[in-house]
DRENKE-496166 format. One record per residue (C-alpha): residue number from 1; residue in three letters; x, y, z. Coordinates in nm, 2 decimals, padded with zeros to 4 digits. Example, Ala and Ser with C-alpha at 12.3 -4.5 7.8 and 13.67 -1.06 7.14 Angstrom:
DRENKE-496166
<atom><num>1</num><residu>ALA</residu><c1>01.23</c1><c2>-00.45</c2><c3>00.78</c3></atom>
<atom><num>2</num><residu>SER</residu><c1>01.37</c1><c2>-00.11</c2><c3>00.71</c3></atom>
end
This chain:
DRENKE-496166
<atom><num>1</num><residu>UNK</residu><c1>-00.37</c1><c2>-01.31</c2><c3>01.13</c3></atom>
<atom><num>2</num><residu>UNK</residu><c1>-00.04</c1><c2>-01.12</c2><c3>01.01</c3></atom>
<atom><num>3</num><residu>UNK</residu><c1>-00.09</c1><c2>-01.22</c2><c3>00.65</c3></atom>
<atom><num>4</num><residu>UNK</residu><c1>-00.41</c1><c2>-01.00</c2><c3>00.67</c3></atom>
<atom><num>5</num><residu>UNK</residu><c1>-00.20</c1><c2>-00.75</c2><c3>00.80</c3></atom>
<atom><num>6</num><residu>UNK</residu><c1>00.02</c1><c2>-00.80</c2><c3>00.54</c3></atom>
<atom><num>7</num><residu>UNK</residu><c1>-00.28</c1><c2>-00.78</c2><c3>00.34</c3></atom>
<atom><num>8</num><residu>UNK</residu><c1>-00.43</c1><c2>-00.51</c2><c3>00.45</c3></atom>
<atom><num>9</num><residu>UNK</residu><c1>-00.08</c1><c2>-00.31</c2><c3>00.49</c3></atom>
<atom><num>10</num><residu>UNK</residu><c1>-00.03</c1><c2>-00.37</c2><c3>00.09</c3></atom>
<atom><num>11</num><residu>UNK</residu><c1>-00.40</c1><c2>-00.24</c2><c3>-00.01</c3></atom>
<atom><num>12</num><residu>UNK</residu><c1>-00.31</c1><c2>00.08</c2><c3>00.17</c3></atom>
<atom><num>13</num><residu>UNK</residu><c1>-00.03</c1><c2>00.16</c2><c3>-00.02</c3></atom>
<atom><num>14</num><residu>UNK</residu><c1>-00.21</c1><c2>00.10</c2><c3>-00.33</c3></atom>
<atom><num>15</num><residu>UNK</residu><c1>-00.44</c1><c2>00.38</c2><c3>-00.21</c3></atom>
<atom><num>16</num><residu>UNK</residu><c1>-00.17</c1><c2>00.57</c2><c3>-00.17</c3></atom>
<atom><num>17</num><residu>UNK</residu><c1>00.01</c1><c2>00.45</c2><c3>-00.47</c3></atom>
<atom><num>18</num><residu>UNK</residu><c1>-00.29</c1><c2>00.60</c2><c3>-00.66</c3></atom>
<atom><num>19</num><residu>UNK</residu><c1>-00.32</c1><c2>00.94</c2><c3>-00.47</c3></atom>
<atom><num>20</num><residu>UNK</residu><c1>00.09</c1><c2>00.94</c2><c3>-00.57</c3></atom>
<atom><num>21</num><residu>UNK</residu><c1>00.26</c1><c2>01.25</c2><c3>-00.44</c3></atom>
<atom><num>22</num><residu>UNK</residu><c1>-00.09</c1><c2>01.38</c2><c3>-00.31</c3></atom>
<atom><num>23</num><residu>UNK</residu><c1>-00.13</c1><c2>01.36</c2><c3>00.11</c3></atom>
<atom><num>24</num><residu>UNK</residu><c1>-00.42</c1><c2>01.13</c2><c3>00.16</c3></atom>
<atom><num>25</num><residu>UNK</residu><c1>-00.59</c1><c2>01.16</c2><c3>00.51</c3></atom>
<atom><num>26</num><residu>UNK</residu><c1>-00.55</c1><c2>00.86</c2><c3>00.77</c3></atom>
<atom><num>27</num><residu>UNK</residu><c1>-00.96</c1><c2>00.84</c2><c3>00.83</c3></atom>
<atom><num>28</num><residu>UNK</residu><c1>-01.02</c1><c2>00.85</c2><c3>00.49</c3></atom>
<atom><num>29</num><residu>UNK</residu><c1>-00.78</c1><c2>00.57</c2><c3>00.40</c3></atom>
<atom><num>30</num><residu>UNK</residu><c1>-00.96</c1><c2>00.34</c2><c3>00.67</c3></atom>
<atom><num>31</num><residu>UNK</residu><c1>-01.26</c1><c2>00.47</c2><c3>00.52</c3></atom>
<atom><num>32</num><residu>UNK</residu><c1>-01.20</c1><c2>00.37</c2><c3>00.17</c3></atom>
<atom><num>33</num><residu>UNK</residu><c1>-01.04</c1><c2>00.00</c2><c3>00.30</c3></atom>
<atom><num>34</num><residu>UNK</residu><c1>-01.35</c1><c2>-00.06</c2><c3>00.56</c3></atom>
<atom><num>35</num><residu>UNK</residu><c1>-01.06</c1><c2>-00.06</c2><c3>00.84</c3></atom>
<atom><num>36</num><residu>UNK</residu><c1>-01.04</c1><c2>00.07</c2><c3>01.17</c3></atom>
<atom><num>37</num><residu>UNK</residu><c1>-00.86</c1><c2>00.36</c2><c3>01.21</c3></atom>
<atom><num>38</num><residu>UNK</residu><c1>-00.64</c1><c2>00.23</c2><c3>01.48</c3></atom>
<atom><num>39</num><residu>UNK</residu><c1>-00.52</c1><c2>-00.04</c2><c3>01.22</c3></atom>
<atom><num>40</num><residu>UNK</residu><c1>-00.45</c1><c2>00.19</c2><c3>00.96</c3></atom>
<atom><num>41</num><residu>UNK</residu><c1>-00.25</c1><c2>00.42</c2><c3>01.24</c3></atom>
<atom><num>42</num><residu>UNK</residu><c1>-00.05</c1><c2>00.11</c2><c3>01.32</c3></atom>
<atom><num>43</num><residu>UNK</residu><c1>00.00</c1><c2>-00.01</c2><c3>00.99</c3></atom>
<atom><num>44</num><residu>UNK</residu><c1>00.13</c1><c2>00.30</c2><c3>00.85</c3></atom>
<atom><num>45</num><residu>UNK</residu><c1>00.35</c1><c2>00.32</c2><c3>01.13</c3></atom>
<atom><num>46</num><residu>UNK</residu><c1>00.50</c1><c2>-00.01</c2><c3>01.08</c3></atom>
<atom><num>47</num><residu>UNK</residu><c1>00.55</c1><c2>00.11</c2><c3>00.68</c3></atom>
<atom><num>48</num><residu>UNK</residu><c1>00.69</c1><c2>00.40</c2><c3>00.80</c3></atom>
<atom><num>49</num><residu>UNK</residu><c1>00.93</c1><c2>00.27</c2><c3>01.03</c3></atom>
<atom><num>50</num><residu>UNK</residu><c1>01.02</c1><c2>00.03</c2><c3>00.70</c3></atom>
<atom><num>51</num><residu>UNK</residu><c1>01.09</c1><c2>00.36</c2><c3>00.50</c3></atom>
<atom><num>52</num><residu>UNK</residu><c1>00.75</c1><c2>00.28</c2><c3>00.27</c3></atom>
<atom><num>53</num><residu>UNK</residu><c1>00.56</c1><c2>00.55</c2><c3>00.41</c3></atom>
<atom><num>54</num><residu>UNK</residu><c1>00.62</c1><c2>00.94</c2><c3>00.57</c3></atom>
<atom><num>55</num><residu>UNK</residu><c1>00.36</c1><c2>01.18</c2><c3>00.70</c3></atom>
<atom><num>56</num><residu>UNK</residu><c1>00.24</c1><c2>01.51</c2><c3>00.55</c3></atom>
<atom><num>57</num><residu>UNK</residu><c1>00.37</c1><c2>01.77</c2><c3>00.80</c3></atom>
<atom><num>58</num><residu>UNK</residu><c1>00.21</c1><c2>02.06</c2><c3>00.59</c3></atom>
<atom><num>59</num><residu>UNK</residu><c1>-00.12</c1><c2>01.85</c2><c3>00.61</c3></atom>
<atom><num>60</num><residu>UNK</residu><c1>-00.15</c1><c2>01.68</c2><c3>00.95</c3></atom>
<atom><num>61</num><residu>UNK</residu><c1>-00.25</c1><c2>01.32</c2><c3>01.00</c3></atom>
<atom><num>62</num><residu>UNK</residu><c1>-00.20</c1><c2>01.26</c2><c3>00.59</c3></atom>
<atom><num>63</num><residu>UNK</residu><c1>00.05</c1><c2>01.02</c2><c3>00.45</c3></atom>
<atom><num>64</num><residu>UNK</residu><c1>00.25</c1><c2>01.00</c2><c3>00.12</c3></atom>
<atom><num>65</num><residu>UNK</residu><c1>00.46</c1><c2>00.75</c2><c3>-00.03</c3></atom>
<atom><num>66</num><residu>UNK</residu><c1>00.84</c1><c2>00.80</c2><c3>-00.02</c3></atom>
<atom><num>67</num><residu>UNK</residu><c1>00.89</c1><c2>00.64</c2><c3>-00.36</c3></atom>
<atom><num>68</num><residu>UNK</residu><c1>00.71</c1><c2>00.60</c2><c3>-00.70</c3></atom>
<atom><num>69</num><residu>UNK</residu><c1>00.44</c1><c2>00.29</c2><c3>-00.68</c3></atom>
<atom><num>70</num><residu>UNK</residu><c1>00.67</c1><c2>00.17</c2><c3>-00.97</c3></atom>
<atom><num>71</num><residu>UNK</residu><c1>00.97</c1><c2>00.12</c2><c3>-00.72</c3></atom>
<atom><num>72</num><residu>UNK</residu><c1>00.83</c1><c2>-00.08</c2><c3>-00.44</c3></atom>
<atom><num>73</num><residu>UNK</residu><c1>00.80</c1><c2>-00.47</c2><c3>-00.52</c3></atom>
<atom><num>74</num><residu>UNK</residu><c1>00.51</c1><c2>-00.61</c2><c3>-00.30</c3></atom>
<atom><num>75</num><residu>UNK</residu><c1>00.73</c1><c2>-00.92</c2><c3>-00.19</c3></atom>
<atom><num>76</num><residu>UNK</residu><c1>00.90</c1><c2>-00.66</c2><c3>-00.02</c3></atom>
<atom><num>77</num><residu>UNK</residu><c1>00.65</c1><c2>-00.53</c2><c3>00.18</c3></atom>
<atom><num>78</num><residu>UNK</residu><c1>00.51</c1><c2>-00.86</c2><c3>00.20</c3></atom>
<atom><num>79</num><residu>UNK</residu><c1>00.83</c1><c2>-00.95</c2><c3>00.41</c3></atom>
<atom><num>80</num><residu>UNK</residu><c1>00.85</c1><c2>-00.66</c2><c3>00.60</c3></atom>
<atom><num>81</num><residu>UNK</residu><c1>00.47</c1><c2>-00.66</c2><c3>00.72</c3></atom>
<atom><num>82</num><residu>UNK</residu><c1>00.55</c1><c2>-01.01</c2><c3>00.83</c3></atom>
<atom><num>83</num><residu>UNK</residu><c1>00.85</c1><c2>-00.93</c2><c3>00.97</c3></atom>
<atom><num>84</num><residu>UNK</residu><c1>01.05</c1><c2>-01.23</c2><c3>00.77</c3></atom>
<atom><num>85</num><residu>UNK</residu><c1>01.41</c1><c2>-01.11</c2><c3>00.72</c3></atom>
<atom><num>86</num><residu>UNK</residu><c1>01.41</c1><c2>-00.98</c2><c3>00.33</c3></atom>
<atom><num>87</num><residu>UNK</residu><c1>01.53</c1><c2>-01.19</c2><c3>00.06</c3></atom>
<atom><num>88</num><residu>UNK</residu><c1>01.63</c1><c2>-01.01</c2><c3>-00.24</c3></atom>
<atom><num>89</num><residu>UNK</residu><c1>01.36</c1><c2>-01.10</c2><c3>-00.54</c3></atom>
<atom><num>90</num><residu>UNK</residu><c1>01.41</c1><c2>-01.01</c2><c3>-00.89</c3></atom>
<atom><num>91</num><residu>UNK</residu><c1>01.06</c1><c2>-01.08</c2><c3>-00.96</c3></atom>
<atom><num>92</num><residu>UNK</residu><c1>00.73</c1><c2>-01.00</c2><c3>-00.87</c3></atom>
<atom><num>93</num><residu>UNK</residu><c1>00.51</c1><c2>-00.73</c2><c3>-00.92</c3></atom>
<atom><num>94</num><residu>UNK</residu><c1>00.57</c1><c2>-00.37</c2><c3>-00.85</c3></atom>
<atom><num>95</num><residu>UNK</residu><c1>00.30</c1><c2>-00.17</c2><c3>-00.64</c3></atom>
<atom><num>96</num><residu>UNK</residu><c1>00.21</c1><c2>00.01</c2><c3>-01.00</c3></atom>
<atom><num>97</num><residu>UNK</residu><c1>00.16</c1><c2>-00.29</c2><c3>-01.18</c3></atom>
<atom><num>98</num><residu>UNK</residu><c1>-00.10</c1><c2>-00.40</c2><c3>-00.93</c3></atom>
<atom><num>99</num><residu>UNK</residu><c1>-00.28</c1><c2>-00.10</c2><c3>-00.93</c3></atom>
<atom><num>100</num><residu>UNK</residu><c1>-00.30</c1><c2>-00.12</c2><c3>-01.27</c3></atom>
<atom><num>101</num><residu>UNK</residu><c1>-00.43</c1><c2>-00.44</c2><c3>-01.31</c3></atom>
<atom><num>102</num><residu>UNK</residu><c1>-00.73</c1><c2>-00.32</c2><c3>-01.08</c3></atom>
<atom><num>103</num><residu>UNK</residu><c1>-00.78</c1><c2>-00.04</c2><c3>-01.32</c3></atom>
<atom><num>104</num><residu>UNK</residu><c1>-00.82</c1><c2>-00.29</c2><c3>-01.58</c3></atom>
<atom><num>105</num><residu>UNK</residu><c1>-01.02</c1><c2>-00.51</c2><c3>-01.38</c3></atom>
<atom><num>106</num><residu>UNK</residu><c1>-01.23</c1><c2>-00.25</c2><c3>-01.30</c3></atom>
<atom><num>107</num><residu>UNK</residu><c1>-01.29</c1><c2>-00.12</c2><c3>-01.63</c3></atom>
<atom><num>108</num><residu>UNK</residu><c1>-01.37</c1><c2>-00.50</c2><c3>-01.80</c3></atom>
<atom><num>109</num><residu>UNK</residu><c1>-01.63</c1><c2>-00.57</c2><c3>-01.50</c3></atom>
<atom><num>110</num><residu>UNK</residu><c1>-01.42</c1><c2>-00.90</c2><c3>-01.48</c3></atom>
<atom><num>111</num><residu>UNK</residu><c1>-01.08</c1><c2>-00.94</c2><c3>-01.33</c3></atom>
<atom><num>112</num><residu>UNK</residu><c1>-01.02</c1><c2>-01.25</c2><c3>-01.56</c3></atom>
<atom><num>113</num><residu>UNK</residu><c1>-01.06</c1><c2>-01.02</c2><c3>-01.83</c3></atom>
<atom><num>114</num><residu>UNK</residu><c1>-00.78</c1><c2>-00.79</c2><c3>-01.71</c3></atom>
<atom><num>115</num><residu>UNK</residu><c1>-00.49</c1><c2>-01.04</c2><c3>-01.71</c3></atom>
end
């Protein structure tokens, strides 16, 4: 059950990682993950609360990242959606490099392909 949070946690800050800079709304973030939007709201508050996340007050009820995709390590926010005390990693991919490698998947029509 909290690994899917962690899960689930993680593939919303891709979607924000690839709406970078740009508020994206809370509904449609549940929308575009097939979540409820009470999970989203507590997600986003948990990766707020972590320093991952920060709301829009220009544009209520949107969320930005508060660093580049390139900066956060997924381990990272692994940990902290777990709530394991956080280990330093050197390695590990960043929040950009996974949201490239669905690009790529994407494109090829085979996520083998993509690696």
């Amino acid at each position: 059950m909290r690994e899917q949070k962690a899960v689930n946690g993680i593939r919303c800050l891709q979607q924000l990682g690839v709406h970078s800079g740009e508020p994206f709304a809370l509904a449609a973030l549940a929308r575009a993950e097939g979540l409820e939007l009470a999970q989203v709201a507590d997600l986003l508050t948990s990766l707020g609360v972590a320093g991952y996340v920060e709301s829009v007050p220009e544009s209520p009820g949107c969320y930005r990242l508060t660093r580049s995709p390139s900066q956060i390590r997924v381990a990272e926010v692994w940990d902290t959606l777990l709530q394991r005390a956080s280990t330093p990693r050197l390695g590990g991919p960043t929040l950009q490099q996974m949201i490239d490698w669905e690009e790529r998947a994407f494109r090829a029509g085979d996520p083998a392909e993509a690696v």
